[in-house]
N, C-alpha and C positions, 0 to 999 in steps of 0.2 A: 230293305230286307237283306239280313246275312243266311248266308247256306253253306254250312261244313260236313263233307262229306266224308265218310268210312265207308268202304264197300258198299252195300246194297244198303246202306241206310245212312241219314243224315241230321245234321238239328237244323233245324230253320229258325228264324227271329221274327216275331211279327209284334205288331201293336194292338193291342185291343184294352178298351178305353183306357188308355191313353197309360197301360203300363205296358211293359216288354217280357214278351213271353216267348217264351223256346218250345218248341214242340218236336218231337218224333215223327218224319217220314219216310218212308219206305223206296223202293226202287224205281216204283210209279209217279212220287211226287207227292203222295198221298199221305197225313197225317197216321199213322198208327193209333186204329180206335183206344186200346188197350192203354196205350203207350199216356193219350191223349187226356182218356178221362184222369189218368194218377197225378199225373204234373198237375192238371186243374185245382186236385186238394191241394198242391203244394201251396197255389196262388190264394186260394182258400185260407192256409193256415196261418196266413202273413207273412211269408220267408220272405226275406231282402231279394232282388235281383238278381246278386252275385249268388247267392245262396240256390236260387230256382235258377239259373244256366250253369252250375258246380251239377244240379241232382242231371240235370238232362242230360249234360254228356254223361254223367254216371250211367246214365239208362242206355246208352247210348254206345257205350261202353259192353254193358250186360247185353246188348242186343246183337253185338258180333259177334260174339261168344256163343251166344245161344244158338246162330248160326250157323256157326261154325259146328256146333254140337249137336247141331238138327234136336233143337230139343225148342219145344212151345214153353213161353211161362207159365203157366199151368202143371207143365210136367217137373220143372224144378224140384230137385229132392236133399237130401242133407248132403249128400255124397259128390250132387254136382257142383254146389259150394266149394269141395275141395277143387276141384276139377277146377271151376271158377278161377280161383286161389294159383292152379297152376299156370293157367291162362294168361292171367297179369305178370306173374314172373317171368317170363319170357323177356329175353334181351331187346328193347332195353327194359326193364322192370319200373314196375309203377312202387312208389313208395307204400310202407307198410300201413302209413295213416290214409293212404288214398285206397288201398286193398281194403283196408279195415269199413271204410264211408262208403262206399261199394257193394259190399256184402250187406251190410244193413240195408242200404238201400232195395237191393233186390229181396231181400229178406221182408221189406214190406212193400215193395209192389207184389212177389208172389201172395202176399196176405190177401191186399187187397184185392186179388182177381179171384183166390181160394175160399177165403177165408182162417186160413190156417197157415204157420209161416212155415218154412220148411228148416229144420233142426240135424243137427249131427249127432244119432246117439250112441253107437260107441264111436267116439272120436280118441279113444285111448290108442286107437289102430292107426292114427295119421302120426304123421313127423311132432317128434314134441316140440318143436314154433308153433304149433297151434296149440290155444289158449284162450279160456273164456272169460270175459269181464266177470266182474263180483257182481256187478250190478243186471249182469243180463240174464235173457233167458236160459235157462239149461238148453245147449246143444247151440246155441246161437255164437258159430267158429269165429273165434278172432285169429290172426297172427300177432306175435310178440310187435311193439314199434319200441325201437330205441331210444331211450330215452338222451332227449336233445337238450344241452346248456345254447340258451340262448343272451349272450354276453352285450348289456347296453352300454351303450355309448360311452367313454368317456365327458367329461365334464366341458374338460376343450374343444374337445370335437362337435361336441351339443352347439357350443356356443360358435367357432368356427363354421357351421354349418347355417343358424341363424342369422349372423351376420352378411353370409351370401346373399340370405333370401331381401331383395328391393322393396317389395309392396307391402302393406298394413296387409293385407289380406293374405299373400302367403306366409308372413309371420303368427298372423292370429292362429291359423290353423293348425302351424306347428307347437304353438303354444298351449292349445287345445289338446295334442294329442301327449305331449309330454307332462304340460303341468298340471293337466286334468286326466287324461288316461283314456281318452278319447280314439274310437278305433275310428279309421277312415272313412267307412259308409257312415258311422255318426256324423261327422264332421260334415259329410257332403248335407246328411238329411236335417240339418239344423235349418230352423227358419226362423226371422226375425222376432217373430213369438216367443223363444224358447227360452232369451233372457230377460228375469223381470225387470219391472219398471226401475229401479235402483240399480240393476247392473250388479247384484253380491249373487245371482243365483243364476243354474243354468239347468233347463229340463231339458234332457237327452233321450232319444229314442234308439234303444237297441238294440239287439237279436231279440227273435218273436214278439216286434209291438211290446218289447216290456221296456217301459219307462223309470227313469231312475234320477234326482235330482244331487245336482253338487254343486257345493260353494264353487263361485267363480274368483281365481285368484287374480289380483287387482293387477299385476301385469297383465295377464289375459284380457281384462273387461279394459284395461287402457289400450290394447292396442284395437280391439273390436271398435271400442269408440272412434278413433284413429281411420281406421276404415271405412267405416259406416259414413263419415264426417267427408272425408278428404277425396274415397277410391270408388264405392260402391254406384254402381250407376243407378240413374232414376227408373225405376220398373213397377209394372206392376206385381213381379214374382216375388212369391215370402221367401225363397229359399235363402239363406245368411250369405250364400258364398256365390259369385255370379262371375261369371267370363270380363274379364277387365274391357278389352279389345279386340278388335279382329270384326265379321260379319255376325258372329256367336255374341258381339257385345251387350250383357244387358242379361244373359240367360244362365238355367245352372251351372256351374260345373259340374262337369262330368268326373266319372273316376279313372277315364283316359286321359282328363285333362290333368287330376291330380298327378298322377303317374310322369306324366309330361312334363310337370313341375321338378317331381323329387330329381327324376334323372339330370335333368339342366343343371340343378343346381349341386347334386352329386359330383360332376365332372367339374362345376364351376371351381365347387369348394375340398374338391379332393376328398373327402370323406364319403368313401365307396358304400361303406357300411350303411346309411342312413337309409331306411323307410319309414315310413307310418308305425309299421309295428314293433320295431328299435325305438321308437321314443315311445311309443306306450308300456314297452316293458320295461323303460328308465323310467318310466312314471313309477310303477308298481316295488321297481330294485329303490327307489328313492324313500318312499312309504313306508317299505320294509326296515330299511334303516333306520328311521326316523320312530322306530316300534310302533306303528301301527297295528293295532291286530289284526289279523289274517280274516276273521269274519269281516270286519269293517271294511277291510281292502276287498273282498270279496263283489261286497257294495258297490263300492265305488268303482268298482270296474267294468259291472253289470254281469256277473256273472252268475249261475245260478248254484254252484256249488264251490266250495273254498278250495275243493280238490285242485278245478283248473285251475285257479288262483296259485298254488303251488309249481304250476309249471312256467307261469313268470316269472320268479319270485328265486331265486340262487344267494342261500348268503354269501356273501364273500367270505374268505379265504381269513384274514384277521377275526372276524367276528368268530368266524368258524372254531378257532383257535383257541378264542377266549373264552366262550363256552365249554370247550375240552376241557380246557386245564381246570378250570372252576368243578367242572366234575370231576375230575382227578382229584381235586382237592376232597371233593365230598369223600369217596369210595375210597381217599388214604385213612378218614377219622373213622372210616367205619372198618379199619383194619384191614382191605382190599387193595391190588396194586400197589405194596409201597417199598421202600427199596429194601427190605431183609426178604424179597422175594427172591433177590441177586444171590443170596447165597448159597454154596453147593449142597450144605444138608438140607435144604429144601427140592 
């Protein structure tokens, strides 16, 4: 059992059949009723692990606040949102996309204890950084989040980074996430199942239980083989990817054991930059290049909208270029931008 505590409240970690669940307790030790039944829909809806211990500190988060604010969830109103909002910026300040995850969050736990969510309606009166999604509800407060280039790997560094790794099985993995686009809890939840009998196909499970099938590129499915063959111990467990060595021999990897990997091999191979999520957005910058369309890539990345898809996805800097000038060229035949613009009786 883990216990982390913040003032008068804490998450606890417990087991119940045989998943791991965080829950909300109070000063007493005692589960937070409120707190307890909303995480339960969380386990309910299918969220990943990582996903349901992200919402409970959020809660958790909300509850010191609220504390602090002598204010009941129930009493939550548009107004305390900003207040919220001010709460987190406090030195040191939580990021805009963790303020943003946050607010929604308690924006439907007060639903679900209300039935009704709590909204900002004149928010013309707050700081203009605040900002509503197109897609949300009217009054449902965002903050602005910066928009972030997130620059993959070089080509040598990829490979330089590869070459560190010793085992078939942390090659496969990283092969998984780069040549297939595989995010890290994929890769962990893979099981033996998941590649068919021929080894050309691979079915992935990803955010919300949503399933999604992709060609397996024949590096990939030769080093899987490689593994399976040479490293993978004899177990009853389906999971694809199993603890090499150690007392753990034989059982999943964990995503502290991944984590364990990247870094060793980080420092091994000098290349700082590399995680999980660097090589799935070289998946996505590779794709792009290769003119994949943007709905397809969508696809294959499991995404549910092409929007996110966009936020992996940077064209470079040449390409960028060359679509310029190509438009330049259009808007000079159509008499627009061309050089008798230079001149002074214009």
């Amino acid at each position: 059992m883990a216990r982390h505590t913040h003032n008068a409240f804490s998450v606890r970690q417990r087991q119940r059949q045989g998943q791991a669940v965080w829950e909300l307790v109070g000063a007493d030790g005692q589960p937070v009723e409120q707190a307890e039944r909303f995480i339960h829909t969380l386990v309910l809806r299918g969220l990943s692990p990582r996903t349901r211990r992200t919402y409970a500190y959020d809660l958790l988060e909300a509850y010191r606040w609220m504390a602090e604010a002598e204010r009941q969830p129930e009493q939550v109103t548009g107004e305390d949102l900003v207040a919220f909002i001010d709460y987190q910026q406090r030195p040191p300040p939580a990021s805009a996309s963790t303020i943003n995850r946050r607010l929604r969050l308690l924006q439907r736990f007060v639903q679900f204890l209300t039935g009704t969510a709590p909204v900002v309606a004149a928010w013309r009166q707050y700081n203009h950084a605040l900002s509503f999604h197109s897609r949300s509800r009217r009054g449902s407060v965002r903050i602005k989040e910066p928009h972030r280039v997130i620059h993959p790997l070089k080509d040598a560094q990829v490979l330089k980074f590869y070459t560190s790794l010793k085992t078939w099985r942390d090659r496969s993995m990283m092969l998984l996430m780069w040549a297939e686009g595989l995010r890290a809890a994929e890769v962990l939840n893979l099981t033996v199942n998941d590649i068919d009998d021929a080894g050309h196909g691979l079915r992935i499970l990803g955010k919300g239980n949503k399933q999604r099938v992709m060609p397996l590129a024949e590096v990939a499915a030769n080093t899987l083989r490689l593994y399976a063959r040479l490293e993978r111990p004899i177990t009853a467990s389906q999971a694809m990817f199993l603890v090499l060595k150690g007392p753990r021999r034989g059982q999943p990897l964990s995503e502290a054991g991944l984590r364990r990997i990247f870094r060793y091999h980080r420092a091994k191979s000098g290349i700082t930059q590399a995680n999980p999520h660097r090589f799935r957005h070289g998946f996505g910058a590779a794709m792009t290049r290769c003119r994949v369309p943007l709905l397809v890539l969508a696809r294959m990345m499991g995404h549910s909208s092409p929007h996110t898809t966009m936020r992996y996805v940077e064209i470079e800097d040449p390409e960028l270029r060359a679509h310029y000038l190509q438009a330049l060229d259009v808007l000079k035949t159509q008499g627009l931008l061309h050089e008798g613009l230079l001149r002074a009786d214009h």
